[in-house]
TIKENU-152311 format. One line per 2 residues: their letters; for each residue z, y, x of C-alpha. Coordinates in steps of 0.05 Angstrom, whole numbers. Last residue first. Layout:
BEGIN
A) Z/Y/X  ...;
//
This chain:
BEGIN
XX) 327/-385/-307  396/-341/-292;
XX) 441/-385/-243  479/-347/-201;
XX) 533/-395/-164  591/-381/-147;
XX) 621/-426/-95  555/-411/-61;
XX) 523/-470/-25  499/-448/38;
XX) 557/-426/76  587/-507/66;
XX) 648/-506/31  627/-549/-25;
XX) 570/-606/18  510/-605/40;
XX) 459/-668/37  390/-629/53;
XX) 358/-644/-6  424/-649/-49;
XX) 445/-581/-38  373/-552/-40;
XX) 366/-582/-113  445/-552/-132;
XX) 411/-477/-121  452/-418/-111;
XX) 440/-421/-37  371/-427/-40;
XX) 357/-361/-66  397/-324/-23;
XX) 385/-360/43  304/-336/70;
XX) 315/-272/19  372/-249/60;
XX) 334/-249/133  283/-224/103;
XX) 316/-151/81  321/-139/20;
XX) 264/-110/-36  281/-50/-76;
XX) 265/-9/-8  295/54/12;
XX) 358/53/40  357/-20/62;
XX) 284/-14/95  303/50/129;
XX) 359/10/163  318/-52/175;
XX) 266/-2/210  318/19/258;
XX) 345/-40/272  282/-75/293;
XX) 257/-125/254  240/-204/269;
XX) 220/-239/203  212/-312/181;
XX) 211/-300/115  161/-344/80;
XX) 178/-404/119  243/-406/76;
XX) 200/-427/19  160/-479/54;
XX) 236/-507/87  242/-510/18;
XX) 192/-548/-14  195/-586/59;
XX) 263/-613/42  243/-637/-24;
XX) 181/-678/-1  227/-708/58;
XX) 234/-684/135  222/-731/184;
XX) 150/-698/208  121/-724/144;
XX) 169/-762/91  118/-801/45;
XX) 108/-770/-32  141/-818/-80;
XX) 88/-845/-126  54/-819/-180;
XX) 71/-810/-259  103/-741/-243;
XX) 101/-706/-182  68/-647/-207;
XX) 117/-642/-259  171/-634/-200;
XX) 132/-582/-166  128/-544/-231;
XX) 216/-550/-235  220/-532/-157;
XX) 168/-476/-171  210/-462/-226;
XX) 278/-446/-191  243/-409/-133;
XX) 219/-363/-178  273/-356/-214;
XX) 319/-335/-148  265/-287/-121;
XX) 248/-256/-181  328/-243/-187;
XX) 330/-206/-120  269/-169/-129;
XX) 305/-146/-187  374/-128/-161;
XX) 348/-100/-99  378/-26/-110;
XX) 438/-45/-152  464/-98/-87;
XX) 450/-53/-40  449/-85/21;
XX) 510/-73/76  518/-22/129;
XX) 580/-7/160  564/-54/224;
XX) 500/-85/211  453/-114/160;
XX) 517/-148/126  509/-184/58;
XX) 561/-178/15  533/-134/-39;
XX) 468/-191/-38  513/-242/-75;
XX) 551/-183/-123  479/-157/-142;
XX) 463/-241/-163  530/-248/-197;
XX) 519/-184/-240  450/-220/-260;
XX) 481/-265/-297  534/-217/-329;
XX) 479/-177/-349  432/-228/-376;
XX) 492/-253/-424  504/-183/-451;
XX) 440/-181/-466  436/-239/-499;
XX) 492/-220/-534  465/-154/-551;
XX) 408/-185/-581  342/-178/-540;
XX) 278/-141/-553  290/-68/-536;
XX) 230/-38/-524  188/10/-469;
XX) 121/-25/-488  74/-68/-443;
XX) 39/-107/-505  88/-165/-490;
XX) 158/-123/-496  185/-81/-440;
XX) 254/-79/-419  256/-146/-395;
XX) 208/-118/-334  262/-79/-304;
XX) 326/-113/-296  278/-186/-299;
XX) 238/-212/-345  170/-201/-331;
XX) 199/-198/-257  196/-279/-271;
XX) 121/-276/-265  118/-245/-201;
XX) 170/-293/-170  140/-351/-199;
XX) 72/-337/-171  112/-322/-94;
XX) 160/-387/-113  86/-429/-122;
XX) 56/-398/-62  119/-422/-9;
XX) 152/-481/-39  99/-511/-90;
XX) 49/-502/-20  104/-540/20;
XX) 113/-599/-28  45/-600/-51;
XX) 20/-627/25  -20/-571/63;
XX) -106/-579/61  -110/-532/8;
XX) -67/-472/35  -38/-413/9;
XX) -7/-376/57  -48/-427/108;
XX) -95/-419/84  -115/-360/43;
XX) -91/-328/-20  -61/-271/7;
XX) -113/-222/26  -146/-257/-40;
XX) -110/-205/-81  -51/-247/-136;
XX) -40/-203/-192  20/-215/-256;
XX) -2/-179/-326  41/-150/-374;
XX) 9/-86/-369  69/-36/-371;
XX) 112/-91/-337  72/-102/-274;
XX) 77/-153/-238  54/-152/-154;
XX) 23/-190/-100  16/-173/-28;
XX) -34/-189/36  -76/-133/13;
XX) -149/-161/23  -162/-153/-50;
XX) -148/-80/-57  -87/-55/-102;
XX) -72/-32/-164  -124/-66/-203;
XX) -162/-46/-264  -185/-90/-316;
XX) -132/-73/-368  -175/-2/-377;
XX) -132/31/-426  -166/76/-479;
XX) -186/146/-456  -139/208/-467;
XX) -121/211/-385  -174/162/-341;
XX) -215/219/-315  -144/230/-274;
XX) -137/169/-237  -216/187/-225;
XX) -195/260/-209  -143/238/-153;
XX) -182/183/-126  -243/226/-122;
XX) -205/293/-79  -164/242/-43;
XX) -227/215/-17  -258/280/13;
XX) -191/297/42  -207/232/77;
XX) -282/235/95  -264/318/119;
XX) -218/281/166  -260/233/182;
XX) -319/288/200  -393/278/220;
XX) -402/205/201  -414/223/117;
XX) -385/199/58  -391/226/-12;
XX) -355/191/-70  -384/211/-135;
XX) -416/136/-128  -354/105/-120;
XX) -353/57/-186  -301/7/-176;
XX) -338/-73/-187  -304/-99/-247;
XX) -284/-176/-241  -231/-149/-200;
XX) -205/-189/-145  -168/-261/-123;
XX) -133/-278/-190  -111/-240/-239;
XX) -67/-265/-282  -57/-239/-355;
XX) 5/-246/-388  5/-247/-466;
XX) 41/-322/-476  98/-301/-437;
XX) 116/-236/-481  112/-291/-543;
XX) 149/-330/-508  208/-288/-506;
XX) 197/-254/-565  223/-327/-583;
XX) 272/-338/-540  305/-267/-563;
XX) 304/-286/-634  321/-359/-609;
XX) 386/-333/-574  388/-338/-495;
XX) 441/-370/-455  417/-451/-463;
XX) 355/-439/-434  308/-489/-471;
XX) 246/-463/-493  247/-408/-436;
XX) 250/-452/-391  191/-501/-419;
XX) 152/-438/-412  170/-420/-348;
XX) 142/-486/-321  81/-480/-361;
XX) 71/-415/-327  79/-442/-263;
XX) 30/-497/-272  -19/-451/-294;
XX) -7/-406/-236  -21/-465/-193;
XX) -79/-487/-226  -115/-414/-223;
XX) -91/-412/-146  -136/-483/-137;
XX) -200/-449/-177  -196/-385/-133;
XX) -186/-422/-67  -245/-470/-92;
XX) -295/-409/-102  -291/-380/-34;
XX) -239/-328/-12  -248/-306/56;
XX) -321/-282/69  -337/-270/5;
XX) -275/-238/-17  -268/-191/43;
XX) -342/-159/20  -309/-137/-52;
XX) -252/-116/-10  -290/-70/29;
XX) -321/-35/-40  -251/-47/-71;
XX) -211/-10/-11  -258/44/-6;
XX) -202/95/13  -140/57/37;
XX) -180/0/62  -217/51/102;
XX) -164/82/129  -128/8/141;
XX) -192/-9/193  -184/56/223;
XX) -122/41/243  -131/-23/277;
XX) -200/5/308  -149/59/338;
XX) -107/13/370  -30/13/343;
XX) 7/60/366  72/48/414;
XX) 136/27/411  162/29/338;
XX) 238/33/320  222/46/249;
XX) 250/132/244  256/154/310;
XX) 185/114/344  138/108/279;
XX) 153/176/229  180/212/289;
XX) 139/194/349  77/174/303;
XX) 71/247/282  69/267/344;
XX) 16/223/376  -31/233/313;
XX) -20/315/315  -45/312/386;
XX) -91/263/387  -129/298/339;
XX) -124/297/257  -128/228/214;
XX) -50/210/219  -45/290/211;
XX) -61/311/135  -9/287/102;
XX) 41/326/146  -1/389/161;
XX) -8/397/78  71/391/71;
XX) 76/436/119  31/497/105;
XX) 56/472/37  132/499/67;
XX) 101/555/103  79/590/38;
XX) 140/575/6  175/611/51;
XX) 136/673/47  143/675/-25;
XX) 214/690/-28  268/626/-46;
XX) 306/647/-110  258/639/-168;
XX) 217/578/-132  284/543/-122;
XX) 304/557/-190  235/520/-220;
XX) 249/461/-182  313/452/-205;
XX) 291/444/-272  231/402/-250;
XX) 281/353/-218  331/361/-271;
XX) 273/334/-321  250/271/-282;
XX) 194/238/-303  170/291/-341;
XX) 117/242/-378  62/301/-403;
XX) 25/313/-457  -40/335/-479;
XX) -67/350/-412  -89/413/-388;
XX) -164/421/-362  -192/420/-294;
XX) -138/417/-230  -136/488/-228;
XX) -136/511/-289  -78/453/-310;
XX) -38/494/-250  -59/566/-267;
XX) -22/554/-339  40/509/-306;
XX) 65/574/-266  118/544/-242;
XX) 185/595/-258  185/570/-322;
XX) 210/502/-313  237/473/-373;
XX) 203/522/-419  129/511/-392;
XX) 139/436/-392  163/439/-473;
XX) 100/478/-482  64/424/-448;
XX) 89/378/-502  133/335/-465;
XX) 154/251/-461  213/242/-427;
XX) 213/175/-385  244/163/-330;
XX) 318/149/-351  283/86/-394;
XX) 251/57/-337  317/43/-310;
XX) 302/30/-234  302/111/-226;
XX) 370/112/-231  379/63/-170;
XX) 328/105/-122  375/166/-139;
XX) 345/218/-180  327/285/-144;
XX) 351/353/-153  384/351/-80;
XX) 333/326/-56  284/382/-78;
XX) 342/432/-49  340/383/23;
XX) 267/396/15  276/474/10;
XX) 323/483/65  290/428/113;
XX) 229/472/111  262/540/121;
XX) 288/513/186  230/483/207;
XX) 199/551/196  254/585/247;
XX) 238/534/305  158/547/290;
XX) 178/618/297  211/612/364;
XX) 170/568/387  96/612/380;
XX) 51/586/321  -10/547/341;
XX) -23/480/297  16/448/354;
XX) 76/498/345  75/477/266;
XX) 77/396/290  144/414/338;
XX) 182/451/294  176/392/237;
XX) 188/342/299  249/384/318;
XX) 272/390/238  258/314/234;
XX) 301/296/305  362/344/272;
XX) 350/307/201  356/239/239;
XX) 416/252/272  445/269/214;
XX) 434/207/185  466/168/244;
XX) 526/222/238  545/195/176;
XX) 543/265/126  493/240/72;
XX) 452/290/32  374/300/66;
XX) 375/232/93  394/205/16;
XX) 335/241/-15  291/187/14;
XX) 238/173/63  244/248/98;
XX) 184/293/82  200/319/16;
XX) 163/346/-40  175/298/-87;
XX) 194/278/-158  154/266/-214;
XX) 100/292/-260  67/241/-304;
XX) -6/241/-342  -16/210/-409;
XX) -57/141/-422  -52/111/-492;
XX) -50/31/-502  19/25/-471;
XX) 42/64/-531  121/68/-512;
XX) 106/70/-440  48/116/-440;
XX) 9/91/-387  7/133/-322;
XX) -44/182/-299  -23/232/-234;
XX) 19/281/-204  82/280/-156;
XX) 119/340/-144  131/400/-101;
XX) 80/380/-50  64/308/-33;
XX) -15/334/-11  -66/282/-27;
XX) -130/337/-30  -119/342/-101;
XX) -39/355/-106  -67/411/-47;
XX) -108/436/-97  -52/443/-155;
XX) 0/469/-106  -59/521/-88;
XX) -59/539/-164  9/540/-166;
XX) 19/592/-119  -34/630/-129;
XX) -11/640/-198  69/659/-172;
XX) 43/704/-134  4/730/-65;
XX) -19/670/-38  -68/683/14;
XX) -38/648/77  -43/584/29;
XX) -120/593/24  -124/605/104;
XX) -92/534/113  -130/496/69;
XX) -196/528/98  -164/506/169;
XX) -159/436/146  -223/408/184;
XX) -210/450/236  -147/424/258;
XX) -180/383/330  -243/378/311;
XX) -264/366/387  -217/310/382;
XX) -247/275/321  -313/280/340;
XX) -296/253/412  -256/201/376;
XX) -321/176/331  -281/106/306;
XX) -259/146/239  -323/174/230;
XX) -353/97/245  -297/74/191;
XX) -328/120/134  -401/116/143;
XX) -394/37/146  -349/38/85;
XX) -406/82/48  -459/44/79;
XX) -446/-19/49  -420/19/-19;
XX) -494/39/-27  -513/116/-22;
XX) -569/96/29  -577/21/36;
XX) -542/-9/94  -577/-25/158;
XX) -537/40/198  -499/-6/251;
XX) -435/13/203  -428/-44/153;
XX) -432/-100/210  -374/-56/243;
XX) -347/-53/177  -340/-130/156;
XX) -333/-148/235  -278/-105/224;
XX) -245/-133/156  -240/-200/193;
XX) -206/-184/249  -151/-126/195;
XX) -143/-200/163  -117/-228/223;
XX) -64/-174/230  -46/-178/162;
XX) -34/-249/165  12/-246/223;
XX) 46/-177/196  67/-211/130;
XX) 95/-277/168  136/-233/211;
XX) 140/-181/258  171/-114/241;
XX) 175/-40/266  96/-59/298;
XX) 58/-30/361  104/-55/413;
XX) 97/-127/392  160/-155/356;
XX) 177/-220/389  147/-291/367;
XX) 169/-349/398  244/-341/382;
XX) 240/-323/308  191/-378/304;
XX) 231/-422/333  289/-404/290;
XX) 249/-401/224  278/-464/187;
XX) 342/-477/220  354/-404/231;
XX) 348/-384/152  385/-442/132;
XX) 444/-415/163  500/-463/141;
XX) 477/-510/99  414/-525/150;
XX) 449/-534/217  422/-512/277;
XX) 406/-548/328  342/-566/294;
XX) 312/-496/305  241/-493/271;
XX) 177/-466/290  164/-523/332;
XX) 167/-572/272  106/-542/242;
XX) 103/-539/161  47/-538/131;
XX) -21/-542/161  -28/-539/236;
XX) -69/-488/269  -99/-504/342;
XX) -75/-478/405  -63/-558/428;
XX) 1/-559/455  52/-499/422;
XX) 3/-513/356  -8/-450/321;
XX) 32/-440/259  2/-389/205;
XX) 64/-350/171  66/-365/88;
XX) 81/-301/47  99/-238/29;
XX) 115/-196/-33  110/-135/-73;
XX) 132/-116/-152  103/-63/-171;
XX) 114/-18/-229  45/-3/-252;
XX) 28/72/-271  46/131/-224;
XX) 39/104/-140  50/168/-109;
XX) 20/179/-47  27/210/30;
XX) 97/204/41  100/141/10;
XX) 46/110/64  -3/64/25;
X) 0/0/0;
//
């Protein structure tokens, strides 16, 4: 996905996952399928750190390379996808592609990106026009109309902007304003007092200071401007939700007139802003109406001047991953060095590769498919999510907890998913998409400029369910509640992640828990919330309810207690969901692998280790993760999703199946005294 300073991400709630590390023979070089002995640590024992009897040798073989915060299964098949995506492009760009086709456009695009002389002779050109229309404001007009353009150009400034579904008429598409406007990860580094996080906002006002000197102002006032700056975000920070409010999709949505808009912020000058960016919508989700509020002081009490240097900024900061050198190598030391840990930056081509993705990501992925996802991948992940579903719905038939009014609607919400499998069926239309080879920068504000007014072209029209929210190489998967509908790109469907010639046991294990955790966030803190057409709705009975909760209560107490470090622990509310998916979807791939299994013989032990041992050692396969402490710390303030290390035990541990498959015994670290159980 991309970089969360750079986007906002306004209609599906995602849910995001990894999977299945490749395993290169220590003798031979060659891949093995399944489960490699080497890559585990025998010594240790399984019920008490799972996670190091399964992944130890991997953990061990495989250090963090300079260029990377992390190193794990994710980052192995995402590095050999970015090989495959560059033969794609560098095929794409040797100028054989028909003019105005998508072939050329993606060749165009990443051969500009690759043109480094270009790109440092350009130096900030290509945003100087930006940067002399924001010396111009003069009012509050000006203002918002150049908040407007920037908004258009992929600015975070201010606020967030975009299309979303209404989310109680899933049907009807509105437009959302949320909030942002800050540079730092989360509002947290602008509020806490630890001296760790203060660190931080010292090293981001330098870096801040830093950036505006390289654009050409004089120390001293590039010192003073990165002062100003870290006022007004740490004021938009201040206004902002928590990342654990805004998991209640219910405290997110307020549904304005415009007039409504105008009123609650009337300092913005919301007239000159619809102008701007075409036509006014006909209402608006205010994600976050204390955010706008605030908002609207901070541009009553903060002079004009200030404000003008603080989307000087805000531009300069989106804009500078595809700048010069320069700008690049500074804005990698904070955002890559201070704030992930990261040693270096990764080669250009590498970059280049996920620019592209980023801004033609269906036309490249549409090539990606061909190459890496043939017919009988897509055929075999259609049976597996079958299977999965079938196992959900013999849960849901019979979970002793739930009430049959809620059982029911239940099944009813189950019966209206819609996989998606592989890629669209819809090719994306890019033809008002220019791309030339004189300029990347000017190819990427170019971009911005389409995405942002096709998301917006969408607003008053009905629904298009055939849309995807991410490209098909992305080595992810996601639910989302709004559409009801679970999707599995073919960046991840690929041996061995997902892997035809590996035994069932270890495929059920890894890619059958990843399609049951998807589908299970259709019913987790979040997705329960929403009925089976994608509506904001309260299905349940209280005492179901009440029954979830307590349920799930255990799971936010389990992760609570893990430790990242000294003082810092997960956050048990923040993961909660990611933390259930994980759980049921572990619990029915076990129950679908079992069905498999029936009416056939006992599968053989391979390797020593038994059908039910490799379902899991498959599972905890998927996280084997090294991470550097400072990404793990950015990763546990930020991210719904916990660390690795937790996901590889958590699950497992609450599970009476893994007990008996690897013969543990009450008292043992990996079985849980109290046990979640939810599906």
């Amino acid at each position: 996905m991309t970089d969360s300073r750079r986007a906002f991400l306004l209609g599906a709630a995602l849910a995001a996952i990894v999977l299945l590390p490749v395993s290169p023979s220590a003798a031979s070089g060659e891949t093995r399928h399944g489960i490699f002995p080497a890559d585990m640590d025998t010594t240790a024992s399984p019920c008490q750190d799972f996670h190091q009897f399964a992944d130890g040798g991997w953990l061990r073989s495989h250090p963090i390379p300079a260029a990377f915060a992390r190193w794990g299964t994710f980052s192995v098949l995402g590095d050999r996808n970015r090989e495959i995506l560059r033969k794609i492009l560098e095929e794409a760009g040797a100028g054989k592609e028909a003019a105005g086709s998508d072939g050329q456009k993606i060749g165009n695009f990443y051969a500009a990106c690759m043109d480094e002389a270009k790109v440092e002779a350009d130096g900030a050109r290509p945003i100087s026009p930006e940067i002399d229309r924001i010396e111009k404001i003069s009012d509050a007009g000006s203002l918002a109309a150049e908040v407007a353009r920037l908004h258009e150009r992929g600015v975070n400034a201010l606020f967030g902007f975009g299309s979303q579904q209404d989310r109680k008429n899933s049907e009807e598409v509105i437009v959302a304003a949320v909030q942002g406007g800050i540079g730092l990860p989360d509002r947290d580094y602008y509020l806490k007092d630890d001296e760790k996080t203060r660190k931080i906002r010292d090293q981001y006002s330098a870096h801040v200071a830093k950036m505006m000197e390289l654009l050409g102002d004089e120390p001293a006032r590039a010192a003073a401007e990165a002062k100003d700056i870290l006022g007004i975000e740490t004021l938009l920070a201040q206004a902002s939700m928590t990342r654990v409010e805004r998991r209640d999709p219910g405290a997110t949505y307020h549904r304005m007139t415009l007039a409504a808009v105008r009123d609650l912020a009337p300092d913005f000058e919301w007239k000159a802003y619809w102008e701007s960016i075409g036509a006014p919508p006909s209402a608006v989700n205010v994600a976050q109406p204390d955010f706008l509020r605030g908002m609207a002081k901070d541009l009553r009490d903060i002079p004009l001047a200030r404000w003008k240097t603080y989307l000087r900024w805000r531009l300069l900061d989106a804009a500078a991953p595809s700048l010069s050198s320069k700008f690049v190598d500074e804005d990698f030391d904070f955002n890559g060095r201070t704030l992930n840990g990261t040693k270096e930056l990764l080669p250009r081509w590498k970059r280049c590769v996920s620019a592209t993705d980023a801004q033609l990501g269906f036309a490249l992925g549409r090539k990606y498919a061909e190459t890496a996802f043939p017919p009988a991948s897509k055929a075999r992940a259609d049976e597996l999510v079958r299977n999965l579903i079938a196992a959900l719905r013999d849960d849901l038939a019979t979970l002793p907890w739930m009430g049959e009014a809620t059982r029911k609607a239940a099944l009813v919400k189950l019966a209206a998913f819609t996989p998606k499998i592989g890629y669209p069926d819809k090719a994306r239309d890019y033809s008002a998409y220019r791309v030339g080879r004189e300029s990347h920068a000017a190819n990427v504000l170019a971009g911005n400029l389409f995405e942002f007014h096709r998301d917006l072209a969408k607003v008053g029209k009905p629904l298009d369910r055939s849309e995807w929210a991410i490209t098909p190489p992305t080595v992810n998967a996601y639910y989302s509640p709004p559409r009801n509908e679970i999707v599995f790109p073919a960046g991840i469907l690929q041996p061995p992640f997902f892997d035809g010639e590996a035994d069932d046991a270890v495929n059920y294990g890894a890619i059958g828990a990843v399609i049951g955790h998807e589908m299970t966030h259709g019913f987790d803190d979040q997705g329960r919330k929403f009925d089976a057409h994608g509506n904001l709705r309260d299905w349940w009975s209280d005492e179901d309810r009440k029954n979830y909760e307590q349920r799930a209560a255990c799971v936010e107490k389990q992760f609570d207690g893990y430790v990242v470090e000294e003082g810092l622990h997960e956050n048990g509310k923040l993961v909660l969901g990611e933390s259930i998916a994980d759980l049921g979807g572990l619990a029915l791939a076990w129950r679908a692998f079992q069905k498999s299994l029936e009416g056939k013989p006992e599968p053989p032990s391979i390797d020593g280790f038994t059908a039910a041992q490799r379902f899991f050692l498959g599972y905890a396969r998927v996280w084997a993760e090294n991470d550097r402490p400072e990404y793990a710390r950015v990763k546990v303030a930020t991210d719904p999703h916990p660390l690795d290390r937790f996901r590889a035990i958590a699950a497992p541990s609450n599970l009476p199946e893994f007990t008996k498959a690897f013969g543990c015994k009450a008292g043992d670290a990996m079985v849980r005294a109290d046990r979640c159980l939810i599906w």
